[in-house]
C-alpha positions in Angstrom: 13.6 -81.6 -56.0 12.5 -79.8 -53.3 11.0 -75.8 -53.6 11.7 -73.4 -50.9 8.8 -70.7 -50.6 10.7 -67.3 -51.2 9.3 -63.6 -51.4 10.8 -60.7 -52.9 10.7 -57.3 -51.5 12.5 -54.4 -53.1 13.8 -50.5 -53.2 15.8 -47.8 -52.7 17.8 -49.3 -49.8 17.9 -53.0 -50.4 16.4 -56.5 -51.1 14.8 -58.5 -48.6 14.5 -62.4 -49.2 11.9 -64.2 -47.0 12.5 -67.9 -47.1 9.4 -69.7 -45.8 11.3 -72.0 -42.8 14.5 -70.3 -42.9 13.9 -66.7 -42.3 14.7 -63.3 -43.5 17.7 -61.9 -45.3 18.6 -58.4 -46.0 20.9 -56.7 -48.6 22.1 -53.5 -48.7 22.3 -52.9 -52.6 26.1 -51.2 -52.3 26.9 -55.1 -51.2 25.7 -56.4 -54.8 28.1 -56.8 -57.1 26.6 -58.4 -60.1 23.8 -60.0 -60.9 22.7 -62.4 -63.7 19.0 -62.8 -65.8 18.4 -66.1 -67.2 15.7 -67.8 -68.4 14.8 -69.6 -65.2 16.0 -66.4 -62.7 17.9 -64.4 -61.8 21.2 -64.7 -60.2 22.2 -62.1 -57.0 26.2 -62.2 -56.4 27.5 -60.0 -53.4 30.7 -58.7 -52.4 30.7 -61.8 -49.3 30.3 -64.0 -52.2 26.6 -65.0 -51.1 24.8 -66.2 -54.1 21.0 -66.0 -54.6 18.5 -67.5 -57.2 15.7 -65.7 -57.2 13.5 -68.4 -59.8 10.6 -67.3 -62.2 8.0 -68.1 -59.6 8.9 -65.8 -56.9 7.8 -63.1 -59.7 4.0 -62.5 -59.9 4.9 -61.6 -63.3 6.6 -61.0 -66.3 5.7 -57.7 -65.6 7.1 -57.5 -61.4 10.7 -59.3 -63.3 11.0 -57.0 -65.7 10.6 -54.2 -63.2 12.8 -56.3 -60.9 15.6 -56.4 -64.2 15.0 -52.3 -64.7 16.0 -51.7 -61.0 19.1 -54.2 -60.9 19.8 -52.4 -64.2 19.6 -49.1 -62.8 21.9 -49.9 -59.9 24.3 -51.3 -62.2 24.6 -47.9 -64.1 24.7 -45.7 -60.8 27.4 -47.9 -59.1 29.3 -47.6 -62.6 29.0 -43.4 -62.5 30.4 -43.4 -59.1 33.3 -45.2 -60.0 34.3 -43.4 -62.7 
């Protein structure tokens, strides 16, 4: 099995995914529309149906996933409001 290297930035706007070899990706967070936290990662599913698995490593910590968890969590509730 072969790892990619892959960095995480995050906020208000988006998520941007650096793949070490590949390059850069960019989501808007209006374009996610579910994701999934398991015990290996977590699991980004947009509305183009592009699906991302963001492992445990890419995390510096339990404590940078959680916070990661907490903000996917908050989008969910906000994207919720504003459709009912």
């Amino acid at each position: 099995m072969q790892y990619q290297d892959v960095f995480v930035v995050f906020g208000n706007n988006g998520i941007r995914l650096d793949v070490l070899g590949i390059g850069a990706f960019e989501r808007n967070w209006e374009e996610l529309v579910y994701y999934v936290d398991t015990p290996v990662g977590v699991i980004l599913i947009f509305d183009d149906g592009i699906v991302n698995s963001l492992p445990n490593r890419v995390f510096a910590d339990s404590y940078e996933r959680k916070t990661f968890i907490d903000y996917l969590e908050s989008h969910k509730r906000r994207m919720e409001e504003e459709e009912s």
